[in-house]
C-alpha positions as CSV (number, residue, x, y, z in Angstrom):
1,X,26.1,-256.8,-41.8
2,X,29.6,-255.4,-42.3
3,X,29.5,-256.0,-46.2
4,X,26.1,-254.1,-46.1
5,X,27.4,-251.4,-44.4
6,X,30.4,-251.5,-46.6
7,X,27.8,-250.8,-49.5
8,X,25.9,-248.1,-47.8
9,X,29.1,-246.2,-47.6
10,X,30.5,-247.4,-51.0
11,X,27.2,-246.4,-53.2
12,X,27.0,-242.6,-54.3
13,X,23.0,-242.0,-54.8
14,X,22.2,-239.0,-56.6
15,X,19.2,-238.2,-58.5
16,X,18.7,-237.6,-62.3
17,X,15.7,-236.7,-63.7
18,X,12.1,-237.0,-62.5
19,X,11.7,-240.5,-61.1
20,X,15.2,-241.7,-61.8
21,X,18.4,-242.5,-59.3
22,X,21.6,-243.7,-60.2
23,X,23.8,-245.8,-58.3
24,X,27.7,-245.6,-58.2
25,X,28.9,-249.1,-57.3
26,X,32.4,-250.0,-56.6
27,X,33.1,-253.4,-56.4
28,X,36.2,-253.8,-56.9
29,X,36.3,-252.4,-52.8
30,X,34.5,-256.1,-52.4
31,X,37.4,-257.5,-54.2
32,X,40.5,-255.8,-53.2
33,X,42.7,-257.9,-50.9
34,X,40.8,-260.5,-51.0
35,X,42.1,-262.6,-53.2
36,X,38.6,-262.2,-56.1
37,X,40.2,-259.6,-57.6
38,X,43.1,-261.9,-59.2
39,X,42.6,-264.8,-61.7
40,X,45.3,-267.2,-62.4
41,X,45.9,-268.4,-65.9
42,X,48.1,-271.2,-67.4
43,X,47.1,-271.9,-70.5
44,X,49.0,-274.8,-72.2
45,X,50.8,-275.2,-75.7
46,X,48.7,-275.0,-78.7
47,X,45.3,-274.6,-76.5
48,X,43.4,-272.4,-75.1
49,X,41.9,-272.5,-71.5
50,X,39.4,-270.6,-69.2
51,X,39.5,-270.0,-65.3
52,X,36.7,-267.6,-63.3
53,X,36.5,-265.9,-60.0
54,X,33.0,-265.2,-58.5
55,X,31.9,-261.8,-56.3
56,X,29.0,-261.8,-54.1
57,X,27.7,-257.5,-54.3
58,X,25.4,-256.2,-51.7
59,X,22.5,-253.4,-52.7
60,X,21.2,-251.5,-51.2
61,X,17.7,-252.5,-49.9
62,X,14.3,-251.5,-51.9
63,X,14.8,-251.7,-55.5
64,X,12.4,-254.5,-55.7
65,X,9.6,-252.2,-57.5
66,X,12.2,-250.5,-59.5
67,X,12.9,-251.0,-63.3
68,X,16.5,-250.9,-63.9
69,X,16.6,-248.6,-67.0
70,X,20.8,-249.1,-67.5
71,X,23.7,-250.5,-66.2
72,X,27.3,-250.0,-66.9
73,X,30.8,-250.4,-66.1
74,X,31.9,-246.8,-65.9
75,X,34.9,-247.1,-64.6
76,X,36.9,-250.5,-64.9
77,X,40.8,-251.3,-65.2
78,X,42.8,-254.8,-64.8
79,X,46.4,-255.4,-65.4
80,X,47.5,-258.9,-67.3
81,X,50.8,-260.0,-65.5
82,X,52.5,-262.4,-68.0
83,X,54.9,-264.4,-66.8
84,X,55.9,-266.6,-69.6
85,X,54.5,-267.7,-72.7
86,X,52.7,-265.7,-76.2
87,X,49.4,-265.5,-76.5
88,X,45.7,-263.9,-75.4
89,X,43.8,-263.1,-72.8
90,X,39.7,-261.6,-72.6
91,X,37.5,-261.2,-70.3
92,X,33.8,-261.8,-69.9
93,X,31.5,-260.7,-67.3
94,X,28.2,-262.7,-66.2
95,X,26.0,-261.3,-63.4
96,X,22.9,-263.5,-61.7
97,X,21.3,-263.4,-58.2
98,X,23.4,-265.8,-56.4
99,X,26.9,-267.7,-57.6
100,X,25.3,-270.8,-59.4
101,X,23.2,-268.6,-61.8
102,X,26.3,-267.3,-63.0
103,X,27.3,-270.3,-64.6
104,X,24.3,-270.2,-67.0
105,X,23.6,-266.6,-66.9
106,X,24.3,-265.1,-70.8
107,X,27.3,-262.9,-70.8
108,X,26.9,-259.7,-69.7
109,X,29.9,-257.8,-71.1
110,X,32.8,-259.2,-72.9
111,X,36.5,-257.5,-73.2
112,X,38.3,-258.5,-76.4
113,X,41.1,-260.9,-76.2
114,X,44.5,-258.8,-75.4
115,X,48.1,-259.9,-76.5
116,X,50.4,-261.6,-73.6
117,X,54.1,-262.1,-74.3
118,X,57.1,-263.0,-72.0
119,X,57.4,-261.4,-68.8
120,X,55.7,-257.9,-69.0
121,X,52.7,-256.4,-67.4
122,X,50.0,-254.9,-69.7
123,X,47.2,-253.0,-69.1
124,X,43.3,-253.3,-69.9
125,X,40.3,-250.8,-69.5
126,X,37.0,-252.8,-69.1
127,X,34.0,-250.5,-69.7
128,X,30.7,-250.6,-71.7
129,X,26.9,-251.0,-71.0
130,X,25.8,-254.3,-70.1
131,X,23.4,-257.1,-71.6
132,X,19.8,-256.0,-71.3
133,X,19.0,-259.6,-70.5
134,X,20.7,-258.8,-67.1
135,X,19.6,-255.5,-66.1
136,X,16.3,-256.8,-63.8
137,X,19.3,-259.1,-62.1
138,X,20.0,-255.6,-60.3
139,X,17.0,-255.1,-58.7
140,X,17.6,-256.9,-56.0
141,X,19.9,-256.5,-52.8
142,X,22.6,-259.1,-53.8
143,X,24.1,-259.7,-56.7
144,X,26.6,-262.1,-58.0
145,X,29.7,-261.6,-60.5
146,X,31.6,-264.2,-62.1
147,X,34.6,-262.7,-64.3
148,X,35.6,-265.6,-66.7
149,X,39.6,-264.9,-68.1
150,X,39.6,-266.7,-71.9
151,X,43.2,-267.1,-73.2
152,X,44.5,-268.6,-76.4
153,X,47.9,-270.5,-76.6
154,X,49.5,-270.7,-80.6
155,X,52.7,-271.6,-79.2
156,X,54.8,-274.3,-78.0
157,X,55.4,-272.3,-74.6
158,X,52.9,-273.0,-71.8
159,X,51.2,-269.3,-71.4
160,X,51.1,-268.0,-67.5
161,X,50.3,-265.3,-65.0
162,X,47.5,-263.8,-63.9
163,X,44.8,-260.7,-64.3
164,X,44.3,-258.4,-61.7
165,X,41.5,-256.1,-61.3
166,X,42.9,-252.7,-60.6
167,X,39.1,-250.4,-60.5
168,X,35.8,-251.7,-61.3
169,X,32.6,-249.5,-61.4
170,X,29.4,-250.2,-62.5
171,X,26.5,-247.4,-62.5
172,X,22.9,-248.5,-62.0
173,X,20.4,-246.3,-63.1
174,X,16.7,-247.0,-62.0
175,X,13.4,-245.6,-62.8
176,X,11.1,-244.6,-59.6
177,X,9.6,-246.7,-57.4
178,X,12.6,-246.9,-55.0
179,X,11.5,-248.1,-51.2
């Protein structure tokens, strides 16, 4: 009840258009603090490796009639903390209705791979419009994330640290039929 509540304060509704409403999400205020929002990496020498973090995200009730015309990550920032090593880090993003779909879902976004090295913190912006394949996903009033880190080790150095979501907002715009 809480994390619905959460979402009816967290969602901006305002209307576009004849029959249209768009949907501010931000789910990174699912995430923060909670431990989601941070992937761990340690990729080993001359390798590459992948490790995930799944997000449940309640909706607001009553888009089952709707068609979901777009959805996008407007606004969406992490920070890749190296803490030794050279290499790569990208991100993909896979949405379904509960956590298990995720694993098969097709990607819904990907982030290209961003160069790591030694001990420094860089920054990555994650926006862009998602898979169409996914879009009816967000119809419904719960939705799942996984965020999958991919890194890539050329060296001899084991590759470590994590990624930390900073901001992550994704708009859902839907045509009529809401309720």
């Amino acid at each position: 009840m809480k994390a619905l509540a959460s979402a009816a304060l967290l969602v901006l509704v305002a209307g576009c258009g004849q029959g249209k409403a768009i949907f501010n999400v931000d789910v990174y205020s699912f995430m923060a603090g909670s431990g989601r929002d941070t992937i761990r990496y340690a990729i080993p020498p001359a390798s590459s490796a992948t490790a995930s973090t799944f997000q449940r995200v309640q909706l607001p009730p009553g888009f089952g009639s709707s068609v979901v015309d777009s959805v996008r990550i407007t606004v969406g920032s992490a920070n890749l903390i190296n803490s030794a090593g050279t290499g790569t880090l990208g991100f993909s993003f896979f949405f379904a209705t509960d956590s298990v779909g995720t694993l098969s879902a097709p990607s819904a976004l990907d982030v290209p791979a961003t160069n790591v090295s030694g001990n420094a913190t860089v920054p990555v912006a994650i926006s862009g419009d998602l898979s169409p394949a996914i879009h009816s996903v967000f119809a419904k009033d719960t939705v799942w994330m996984r965020i999958v880190a991919t890194g890539t080790n050329s060296g001899l150095t084991p590759v470590t640290g994590k990624g930390a979501l900073t901001a992550l907002v994704i708009r859902v715009v839907l045509q009529d039929k809401i309720l």
